[in-house]
KOLMARZA-984198 format. One record per residue (C-alpha): residue number from 0; x, y, z. Coordinates in nm, 4 decimals. Layout:
BEGIN
R num       xx       yy       zz
R NUM        X        Y        Z
...
// end
This chain:
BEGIN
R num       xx       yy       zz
R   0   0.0000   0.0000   0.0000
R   1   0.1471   0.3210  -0.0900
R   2   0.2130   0.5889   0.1167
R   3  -0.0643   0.8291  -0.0120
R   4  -0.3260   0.5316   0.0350
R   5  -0.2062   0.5721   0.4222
R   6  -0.2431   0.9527   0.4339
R   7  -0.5947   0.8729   0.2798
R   8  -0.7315   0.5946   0.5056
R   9  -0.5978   0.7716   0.8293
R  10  -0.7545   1.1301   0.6797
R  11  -1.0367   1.0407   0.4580
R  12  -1.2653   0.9317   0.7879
R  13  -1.1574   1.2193   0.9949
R  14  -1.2793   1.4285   0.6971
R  15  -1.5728   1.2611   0.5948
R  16  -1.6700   1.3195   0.9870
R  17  -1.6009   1.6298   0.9660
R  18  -1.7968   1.6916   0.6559
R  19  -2.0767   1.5175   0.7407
R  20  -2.1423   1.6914   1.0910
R  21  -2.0978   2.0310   0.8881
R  22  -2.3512   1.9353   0.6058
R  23  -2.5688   1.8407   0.9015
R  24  -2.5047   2.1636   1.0834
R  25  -2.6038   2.3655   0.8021
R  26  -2.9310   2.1758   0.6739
R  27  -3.0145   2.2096   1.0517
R  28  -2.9718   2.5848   1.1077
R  29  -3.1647   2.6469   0.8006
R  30  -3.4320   2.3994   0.8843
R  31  -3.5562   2.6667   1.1775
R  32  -3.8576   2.9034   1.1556
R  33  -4.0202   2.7061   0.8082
R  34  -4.3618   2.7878   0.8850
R  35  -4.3525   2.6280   1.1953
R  36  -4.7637   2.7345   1.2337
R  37  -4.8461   2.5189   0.9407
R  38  -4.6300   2.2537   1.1043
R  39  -4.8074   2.2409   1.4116
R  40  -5.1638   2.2560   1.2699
R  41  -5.0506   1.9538   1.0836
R  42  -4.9456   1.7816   1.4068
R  43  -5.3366   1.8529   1.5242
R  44  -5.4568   1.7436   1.2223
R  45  -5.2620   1.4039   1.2580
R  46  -5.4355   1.3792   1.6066
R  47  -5.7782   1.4358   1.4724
R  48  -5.7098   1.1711   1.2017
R  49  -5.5688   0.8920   1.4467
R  50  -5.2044   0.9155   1.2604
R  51  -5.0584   0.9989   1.5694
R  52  -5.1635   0.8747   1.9543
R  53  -5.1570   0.9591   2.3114
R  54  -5.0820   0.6204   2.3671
R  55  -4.6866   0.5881   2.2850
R  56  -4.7136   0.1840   2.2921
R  57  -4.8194   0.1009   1.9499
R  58  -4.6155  -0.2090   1.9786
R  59  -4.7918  -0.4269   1.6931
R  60  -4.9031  -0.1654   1.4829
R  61  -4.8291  -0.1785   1.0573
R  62  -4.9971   0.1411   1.0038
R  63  -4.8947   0.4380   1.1855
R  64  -4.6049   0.2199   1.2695
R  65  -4.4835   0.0554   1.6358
R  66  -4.2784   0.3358   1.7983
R  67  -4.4950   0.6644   1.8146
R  68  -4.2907   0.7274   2.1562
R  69  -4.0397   0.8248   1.9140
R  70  -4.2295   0.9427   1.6366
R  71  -4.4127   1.2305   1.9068
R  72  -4.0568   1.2908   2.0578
R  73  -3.9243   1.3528   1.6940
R  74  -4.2389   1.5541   1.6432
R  75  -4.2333   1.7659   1.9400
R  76  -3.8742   1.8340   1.9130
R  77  -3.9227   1.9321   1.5230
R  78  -4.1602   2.1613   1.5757
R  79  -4.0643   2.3382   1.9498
R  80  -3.8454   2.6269   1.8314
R  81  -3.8177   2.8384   2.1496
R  82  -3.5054   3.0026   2.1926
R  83  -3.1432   3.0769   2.0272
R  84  -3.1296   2.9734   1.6205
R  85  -2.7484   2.8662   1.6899
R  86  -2.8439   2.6795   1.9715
R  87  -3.1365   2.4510   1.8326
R  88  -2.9103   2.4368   1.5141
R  89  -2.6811   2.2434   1.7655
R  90  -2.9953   2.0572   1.9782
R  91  -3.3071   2.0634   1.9579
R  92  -3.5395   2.1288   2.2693
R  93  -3.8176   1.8934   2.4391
R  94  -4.1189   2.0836   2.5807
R  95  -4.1746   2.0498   2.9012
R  96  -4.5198   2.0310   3.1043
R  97  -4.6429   1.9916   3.4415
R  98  -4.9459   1.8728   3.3028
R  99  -5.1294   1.6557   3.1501
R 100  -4.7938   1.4400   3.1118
R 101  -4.4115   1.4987   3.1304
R 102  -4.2191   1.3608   2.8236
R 103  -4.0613   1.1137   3.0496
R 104  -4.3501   0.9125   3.0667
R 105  -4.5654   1.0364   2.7378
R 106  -4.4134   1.2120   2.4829
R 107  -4.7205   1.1865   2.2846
R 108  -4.9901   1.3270   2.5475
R 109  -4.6977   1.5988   2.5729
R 110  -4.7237   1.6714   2.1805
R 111  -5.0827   1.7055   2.1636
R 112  -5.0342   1.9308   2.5041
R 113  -4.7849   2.1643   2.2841
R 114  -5.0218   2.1477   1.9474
R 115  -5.3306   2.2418   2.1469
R 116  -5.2330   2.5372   2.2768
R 117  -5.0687   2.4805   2.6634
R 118  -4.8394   2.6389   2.7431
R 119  -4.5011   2.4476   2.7875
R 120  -4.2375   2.5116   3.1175
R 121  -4.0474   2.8460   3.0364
R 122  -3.6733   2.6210   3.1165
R 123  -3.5665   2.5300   2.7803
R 124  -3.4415   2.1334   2.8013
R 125  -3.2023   2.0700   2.5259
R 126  -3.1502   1.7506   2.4063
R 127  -2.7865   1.7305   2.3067
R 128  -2.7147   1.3492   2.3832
R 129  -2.7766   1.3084   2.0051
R 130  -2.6986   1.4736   1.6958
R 131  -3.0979   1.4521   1.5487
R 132  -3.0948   1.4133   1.1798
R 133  -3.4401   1.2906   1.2007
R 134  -3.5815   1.5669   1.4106
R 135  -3.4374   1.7902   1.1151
R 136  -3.5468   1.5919   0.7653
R 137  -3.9216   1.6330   0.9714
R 138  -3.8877   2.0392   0.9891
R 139  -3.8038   2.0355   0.6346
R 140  -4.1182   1.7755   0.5572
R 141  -4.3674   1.8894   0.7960
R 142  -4.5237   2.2003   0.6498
R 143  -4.5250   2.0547   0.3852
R 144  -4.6199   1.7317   0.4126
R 145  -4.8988   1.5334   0.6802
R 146  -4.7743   1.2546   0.8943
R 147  -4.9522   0.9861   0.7587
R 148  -4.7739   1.1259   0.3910
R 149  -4.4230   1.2021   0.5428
R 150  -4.4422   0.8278   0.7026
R 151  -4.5464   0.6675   0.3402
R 152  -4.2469   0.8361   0.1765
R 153  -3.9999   0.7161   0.4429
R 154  -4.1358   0.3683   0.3577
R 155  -4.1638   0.4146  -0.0495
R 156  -3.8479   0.5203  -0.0382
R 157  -3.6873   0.2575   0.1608
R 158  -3.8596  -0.0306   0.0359
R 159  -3.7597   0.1194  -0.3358
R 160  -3.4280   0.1364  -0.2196
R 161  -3.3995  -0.2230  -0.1266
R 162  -3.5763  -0.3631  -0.4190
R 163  -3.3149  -0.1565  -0.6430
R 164  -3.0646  -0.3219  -0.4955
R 165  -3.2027  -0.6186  -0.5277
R 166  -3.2640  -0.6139  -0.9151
R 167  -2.8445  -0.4659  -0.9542
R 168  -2.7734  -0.8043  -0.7535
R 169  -3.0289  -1.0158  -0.9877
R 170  -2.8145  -0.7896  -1.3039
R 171  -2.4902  -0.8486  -1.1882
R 172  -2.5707  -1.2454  -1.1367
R 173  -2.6977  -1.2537  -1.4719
R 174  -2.3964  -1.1170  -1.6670
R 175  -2.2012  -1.3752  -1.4957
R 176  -1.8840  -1.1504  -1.3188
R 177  -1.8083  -1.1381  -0.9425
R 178  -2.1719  -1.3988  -0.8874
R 179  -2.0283  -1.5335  -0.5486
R 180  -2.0117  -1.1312  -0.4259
R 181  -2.3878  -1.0358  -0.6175
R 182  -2.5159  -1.3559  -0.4437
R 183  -2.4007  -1.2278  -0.0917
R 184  -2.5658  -0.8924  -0.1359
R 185  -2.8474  -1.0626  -0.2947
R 186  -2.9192  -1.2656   0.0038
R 187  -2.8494  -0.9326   0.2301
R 188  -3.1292  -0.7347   0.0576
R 189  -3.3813  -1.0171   0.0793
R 190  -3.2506  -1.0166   0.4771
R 191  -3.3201  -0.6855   0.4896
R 192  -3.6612  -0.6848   0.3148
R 193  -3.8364  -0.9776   0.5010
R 194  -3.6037  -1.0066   0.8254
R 195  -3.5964  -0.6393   0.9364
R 196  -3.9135  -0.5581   1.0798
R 197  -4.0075  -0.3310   0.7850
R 198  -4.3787  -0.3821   0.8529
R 199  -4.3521  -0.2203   1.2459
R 200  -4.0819   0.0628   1.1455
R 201  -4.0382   0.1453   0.7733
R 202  -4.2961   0.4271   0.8488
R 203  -4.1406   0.5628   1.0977
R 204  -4.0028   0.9300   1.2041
R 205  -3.6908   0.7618   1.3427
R 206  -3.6349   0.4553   1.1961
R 207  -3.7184   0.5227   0.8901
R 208  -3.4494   0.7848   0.7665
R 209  -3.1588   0.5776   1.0112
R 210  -3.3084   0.2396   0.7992
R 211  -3.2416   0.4443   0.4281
R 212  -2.8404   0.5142   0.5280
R 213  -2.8171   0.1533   0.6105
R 214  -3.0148   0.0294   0.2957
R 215  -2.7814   0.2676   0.1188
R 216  -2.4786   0.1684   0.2077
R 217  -2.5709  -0.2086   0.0895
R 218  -2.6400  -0.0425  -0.2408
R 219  -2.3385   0.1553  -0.2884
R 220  -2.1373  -0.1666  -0.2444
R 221  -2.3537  -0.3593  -0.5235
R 222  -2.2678  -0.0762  -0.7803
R 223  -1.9136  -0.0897  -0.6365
R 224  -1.9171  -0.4335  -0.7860
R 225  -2.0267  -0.2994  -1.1562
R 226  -1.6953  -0.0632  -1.1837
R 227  -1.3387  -0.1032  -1.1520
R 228  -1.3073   0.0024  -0.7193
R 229  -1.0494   0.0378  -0.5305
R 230  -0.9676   0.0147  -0.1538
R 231  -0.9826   0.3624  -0.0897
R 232  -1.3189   0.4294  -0.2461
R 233  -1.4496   0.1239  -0.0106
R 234  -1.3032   0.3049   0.2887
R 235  -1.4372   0.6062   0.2118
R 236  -1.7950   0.4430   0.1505
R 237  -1.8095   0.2859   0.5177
R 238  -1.6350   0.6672   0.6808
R 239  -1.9379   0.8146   0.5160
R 240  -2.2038   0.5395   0.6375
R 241  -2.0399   0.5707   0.9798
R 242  -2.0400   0.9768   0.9838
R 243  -2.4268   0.9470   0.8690
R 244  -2.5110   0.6161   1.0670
R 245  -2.4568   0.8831   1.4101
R 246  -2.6682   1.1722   1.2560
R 247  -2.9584   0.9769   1.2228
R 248  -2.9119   0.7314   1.5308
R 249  -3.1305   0.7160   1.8259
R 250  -2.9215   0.4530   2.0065
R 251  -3.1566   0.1778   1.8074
R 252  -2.8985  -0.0436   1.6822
R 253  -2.7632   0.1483   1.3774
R 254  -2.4195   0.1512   1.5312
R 255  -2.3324  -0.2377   1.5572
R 256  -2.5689  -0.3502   1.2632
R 257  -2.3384  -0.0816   1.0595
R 258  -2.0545  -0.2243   1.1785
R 259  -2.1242  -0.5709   1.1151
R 260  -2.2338  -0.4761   0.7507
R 261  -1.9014  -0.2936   0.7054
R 262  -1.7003  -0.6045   0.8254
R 263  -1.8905  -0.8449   0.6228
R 264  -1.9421  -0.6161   0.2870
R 265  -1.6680  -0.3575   0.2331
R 266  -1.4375  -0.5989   0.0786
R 267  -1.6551  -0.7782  -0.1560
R 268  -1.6638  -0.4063  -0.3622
R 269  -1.2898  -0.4239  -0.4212
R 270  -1.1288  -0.5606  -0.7370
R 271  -0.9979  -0.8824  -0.7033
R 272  -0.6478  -0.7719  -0.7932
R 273  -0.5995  -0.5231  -0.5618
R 274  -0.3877  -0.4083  -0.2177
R 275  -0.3403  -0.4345   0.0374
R 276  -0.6321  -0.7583   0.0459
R 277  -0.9646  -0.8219   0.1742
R 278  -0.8733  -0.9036   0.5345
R 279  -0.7124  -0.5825   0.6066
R 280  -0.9562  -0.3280   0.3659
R 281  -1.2217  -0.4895   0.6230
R 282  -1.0571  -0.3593   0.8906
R 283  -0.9325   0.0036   0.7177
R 284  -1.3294  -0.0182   0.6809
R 285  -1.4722  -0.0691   1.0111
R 286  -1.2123   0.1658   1.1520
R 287  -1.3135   0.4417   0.9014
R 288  -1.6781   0.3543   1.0105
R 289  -1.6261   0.3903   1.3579
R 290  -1.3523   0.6967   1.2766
R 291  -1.5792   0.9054   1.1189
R 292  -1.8536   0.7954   1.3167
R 293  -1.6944   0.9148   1.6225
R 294  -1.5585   1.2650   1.4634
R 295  -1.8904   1.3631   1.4339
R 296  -2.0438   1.2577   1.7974
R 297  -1.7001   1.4271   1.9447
R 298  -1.7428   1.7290   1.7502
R 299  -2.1004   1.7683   1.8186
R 300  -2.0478   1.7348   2.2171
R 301  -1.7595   2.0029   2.2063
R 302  -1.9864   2.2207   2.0110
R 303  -2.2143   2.2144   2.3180
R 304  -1.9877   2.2591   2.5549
R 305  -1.8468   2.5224   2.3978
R 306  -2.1650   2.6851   2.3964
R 307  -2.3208   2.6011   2.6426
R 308  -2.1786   2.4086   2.9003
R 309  -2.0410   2.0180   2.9498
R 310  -2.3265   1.8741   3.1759
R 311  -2.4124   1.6595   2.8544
R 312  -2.0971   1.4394   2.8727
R 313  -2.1693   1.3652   3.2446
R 314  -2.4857   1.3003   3.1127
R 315  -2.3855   1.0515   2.8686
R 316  -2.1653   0.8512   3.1255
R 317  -2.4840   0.8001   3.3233
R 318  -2.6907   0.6801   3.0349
R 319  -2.4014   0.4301   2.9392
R 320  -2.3880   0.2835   3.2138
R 321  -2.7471   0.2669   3.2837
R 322  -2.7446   0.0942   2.9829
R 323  -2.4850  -0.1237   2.9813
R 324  -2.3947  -0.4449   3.2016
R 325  -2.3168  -0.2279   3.4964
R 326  -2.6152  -0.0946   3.5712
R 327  -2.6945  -0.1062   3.9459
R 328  -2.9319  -0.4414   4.0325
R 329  -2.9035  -0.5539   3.6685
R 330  -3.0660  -0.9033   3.6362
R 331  -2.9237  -1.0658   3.2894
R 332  -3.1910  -1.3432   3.2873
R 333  -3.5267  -1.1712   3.2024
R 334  -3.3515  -0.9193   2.9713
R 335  -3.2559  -1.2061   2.7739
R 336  -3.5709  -1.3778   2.7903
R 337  -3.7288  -1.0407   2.6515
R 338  -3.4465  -1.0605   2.3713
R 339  -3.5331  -1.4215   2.2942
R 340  -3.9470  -1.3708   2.2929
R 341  -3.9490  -1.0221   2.0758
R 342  -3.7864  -1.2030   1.8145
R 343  -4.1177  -1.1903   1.5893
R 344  -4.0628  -0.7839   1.5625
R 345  -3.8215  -0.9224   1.2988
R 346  -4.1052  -1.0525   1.0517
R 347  -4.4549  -0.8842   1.1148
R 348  -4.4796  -1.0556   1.4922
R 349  -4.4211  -1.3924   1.3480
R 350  -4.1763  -1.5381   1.6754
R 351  -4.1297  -1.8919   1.5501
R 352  -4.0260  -1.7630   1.1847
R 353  -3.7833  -1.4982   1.3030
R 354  -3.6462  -1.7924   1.5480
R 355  -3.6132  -2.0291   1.2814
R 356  -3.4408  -1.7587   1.0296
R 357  -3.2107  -1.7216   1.2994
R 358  -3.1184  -2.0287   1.4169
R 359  -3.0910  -2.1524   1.0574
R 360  -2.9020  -1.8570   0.9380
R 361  -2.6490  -1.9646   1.2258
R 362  -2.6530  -2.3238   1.0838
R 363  -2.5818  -2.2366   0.7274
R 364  -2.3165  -2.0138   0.8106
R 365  -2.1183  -2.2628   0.9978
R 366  -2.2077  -2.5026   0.7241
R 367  -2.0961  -2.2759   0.4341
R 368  -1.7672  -2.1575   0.6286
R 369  -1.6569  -2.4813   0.6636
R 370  -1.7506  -2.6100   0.3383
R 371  -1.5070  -2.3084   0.2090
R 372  -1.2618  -2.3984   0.4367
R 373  -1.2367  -2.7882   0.3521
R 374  -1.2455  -2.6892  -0.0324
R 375  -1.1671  -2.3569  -0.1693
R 376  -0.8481  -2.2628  -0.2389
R 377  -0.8690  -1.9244  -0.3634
R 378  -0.7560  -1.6683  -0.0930
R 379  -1.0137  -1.3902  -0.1882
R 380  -1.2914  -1.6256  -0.1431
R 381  -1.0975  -1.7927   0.2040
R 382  -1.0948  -1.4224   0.3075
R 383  -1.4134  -1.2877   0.1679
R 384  -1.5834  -1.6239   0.3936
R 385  -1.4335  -1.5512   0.7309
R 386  -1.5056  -1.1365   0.7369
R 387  -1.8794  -1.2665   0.6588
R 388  -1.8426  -1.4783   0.9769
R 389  -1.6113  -1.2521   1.1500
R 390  -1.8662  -0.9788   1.0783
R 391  -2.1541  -1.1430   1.3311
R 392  -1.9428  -1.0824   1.6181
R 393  -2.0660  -0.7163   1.6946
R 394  -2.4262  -0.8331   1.6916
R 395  -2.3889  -1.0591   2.0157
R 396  -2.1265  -0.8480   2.1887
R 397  -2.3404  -0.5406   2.1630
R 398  -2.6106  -0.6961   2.3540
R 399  -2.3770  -0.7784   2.6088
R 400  -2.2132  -0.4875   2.6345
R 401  -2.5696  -0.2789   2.6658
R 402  -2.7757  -0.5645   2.7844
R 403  -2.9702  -0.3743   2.9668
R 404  -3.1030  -0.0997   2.6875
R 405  -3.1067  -0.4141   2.4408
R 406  -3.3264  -0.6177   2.7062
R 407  -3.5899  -0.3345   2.7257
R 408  -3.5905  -0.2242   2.4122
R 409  -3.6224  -0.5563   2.2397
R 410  -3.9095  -0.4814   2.0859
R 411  -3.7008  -0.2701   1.8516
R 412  -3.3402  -0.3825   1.8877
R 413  -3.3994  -0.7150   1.8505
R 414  -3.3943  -0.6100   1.4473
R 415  -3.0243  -0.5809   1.4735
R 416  -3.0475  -1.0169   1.4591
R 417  -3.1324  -0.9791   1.0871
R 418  -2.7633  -0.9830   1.0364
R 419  -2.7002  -1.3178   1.1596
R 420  -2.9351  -1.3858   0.9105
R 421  -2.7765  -1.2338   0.6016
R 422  -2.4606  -1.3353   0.6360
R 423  -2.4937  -1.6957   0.7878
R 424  -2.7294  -1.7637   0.4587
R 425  -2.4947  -1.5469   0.2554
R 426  -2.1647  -1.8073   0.3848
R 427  -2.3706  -2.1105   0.2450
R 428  -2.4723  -1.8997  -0.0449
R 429  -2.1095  -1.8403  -0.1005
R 430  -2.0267  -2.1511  -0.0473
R 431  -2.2617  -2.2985  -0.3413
R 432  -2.1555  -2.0930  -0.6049
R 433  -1.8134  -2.1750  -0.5474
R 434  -1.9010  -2.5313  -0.6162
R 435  -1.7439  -2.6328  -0.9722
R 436  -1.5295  -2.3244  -0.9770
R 437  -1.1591  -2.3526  -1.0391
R 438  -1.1196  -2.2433  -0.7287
R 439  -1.2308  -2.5667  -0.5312
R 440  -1.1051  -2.9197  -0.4878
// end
């Protein structure tokens, strides 16, 4: 690898962070003050209709989608724009009341509370443990746009997304170049589209922009695989996913599933016949991903503490550990039982499906791996088989790690299992076409 390819994969993420967090920055400050009356007569109007709730625990619900607690905290945070421009450029603010309900415990009877006219606590409560991508794609959309219509693009566009991808996969298969690599990302965009919970969260506020980085990112690789790429253009790819993975994250699983995809993915986009190999453009990857991913977070918390003060990084700590395996009286068992029974969030509420996908995705991963191993002698495809396997790894630690949030939350997080899924079937898939090939014995 040449010197300049260093500079590059040691800059490029710290750059893309960078660039990122200031396109972000920008869009956000001029978000602020677009009609924000229209705005919040369409927030009454989605009340009236029964597109949004008072009740936050929509758990099974296809239509106006399974998390409205985030949904009316996106909403209410959208559309409160009390105070300093600079400052809710940086964070946006959550209302809040003494009555009927704090946001704590109902963001939504707290929304309709704002929308109908009460007047909110005069302390202004900024929200600065994320950076809120979603709470500024909605002031853009909203006075223009209903929530029941803002919802049905999020989902038309993702599920268009993922069927694109699909059909370059089916393309690239068909002209017969690179099939073991189209195969993969075939079988990760069917994972995605039945295995993902699309049905509970394509429509939503939060999810549903978060969902369309990760969706694509799979795509970008596929057309990766149509031209001549490098390994800087792949590192670059994942530094940008990981950059816009932590604008639009919520803490709902974008940050290991991204991980996992960059570990398993990133290396099937690079020519066959170039350096350094697959093994270490993996790992240039996944530390551009978490790189950039963590320039932007950094640079958004010194932002605040420059202006305002650094309460929010004390405020962090607490909410990691809360989270995590070190929370005080933390009981492992039942949060894993939850983790294990929420499993059907992955396929419309469908437990013993999603339990069987994953079990058998498991299965034909260690069958395809070892089938590789025994009889494939080309070293891309060696390589290209154990960062699929490799790649599962963040999935299980995660929920270790942050056991408790995962526990829960498992109603949503558990969608972070679809990647066992993809890339234990994508192994075997591998596996197949490699059958015949010159390349086994």
């Amino acid at each position: 690898m040449s010197a300049e390819s260093r500079i590059v994969f040691v800059l490029g993420p710290v750059l893309a962070g960078i660039a990122v967090l200031g396109l972000h920055l920008l869009a956000s400050f001029n978000a602020l003050e677009r009609d924000v009356a229209t705005a919040k007569a369409r927030v009454q109007r989605a009340f009236d209709r029964g597109e949004l709730v008072e009740n936050p625990y929509q758990h099974p619900s296809t239509t106006i989608g399974s998390h409205q607690w985030n949904d009316c905290l996106i909403t209410l945070m959208a559309i409160d724009q009390r105070g300093d421009r600079t400052r809710l450029a940086l964070s946006p603010i959550i209302a809040g009341f003494s009555s009927p309900a704090s946001v704590d415990s109902n963001p939504c009877a707290a929304l309709k509370a704002l929308v109908s006219g009460v007047t909110p606590d005069s302390s202004l409560y900024h929200y600065d443990r994320y950076v809120h991508g979603a709470v500024v794609a909605l002031r853009y959309l909203l006075p223009h746009h209903g929530i029941n219509h803002i919802r049905a693009m999020y989902r038309r566009a993702l599920t268009t997304t993922l069927v694109i991808g699909l059909g370059l996969c089916l393309v690239g298969i068909a002209r017969g170049k690179r099939v073991p690599a189209f195969a993969v990302l075939s079988v990760t965009f069917l994972a995605l589209l039945r295995f993902f919970g699309l049905e509970f969260f394509s429509q939503s506020l939060g999810h549903g922009p978060a969902d369309l980085v990760i969706a694509s990112y799979v795509v970008a690789i596929t057309l990766m695989l149509f031209v001549s790429t490098g390994p800087v253009v792949a590192v670059l790819a994942a530094a940008v996913f990981g950059g816009l993975t932590v604008v639009f994250e919520l803490f709902t699983g974008g940050i290991p599933l991204g991980l996992a995809m960059v570990l398993g993915l990133s290396s099937l986009a690079v020519r066959p016949d170039a350096r350094p190999d697959g093994i270490r453009v993996a790992l240039w990857a996944a530390a551009a991903f978490l790189s950039a991913a963590a320039v932007v977070y950094l640079l958004k918390l010194f932002a605040v503490a420059y202006v305002a003060d650094d309460a929010v990084i004390a405020d962090i700590l607490h909410k990691l550990r809360s989270y995590s395996a070190a929370a005080d009286g933390l009981d492992p068992t039942p949060l894993m039982s939850q983790i294990a029974e929420s499993a059907g969030v992955l396929v419309g509420g469908m437990t013993l499906l999603a339990r069987s996908a994953v079990a058998g995705g498991i299965v034909a991963g260690v069958y395809g791996a070892n089938w590789i191993r025994r009889h494939v002698e080309d070293p891309g495809t060696r390589q290209h088989a154990a960062l699929l396997a490799i790649s599962v790894l963040p999935i299980p630690l995660w929920c270790l790690v942050f056991i408790n949030q995962v526990g829960n939350h498992a109603w949503f997080m558990d969608r972070i299992l679809v990647w066992p899924i993809a890339a234990g079937f994508g192994l075997f898939v591998m596996a197949m076409t490699a059958r015949g090939s010159e390349g086994a014995r």
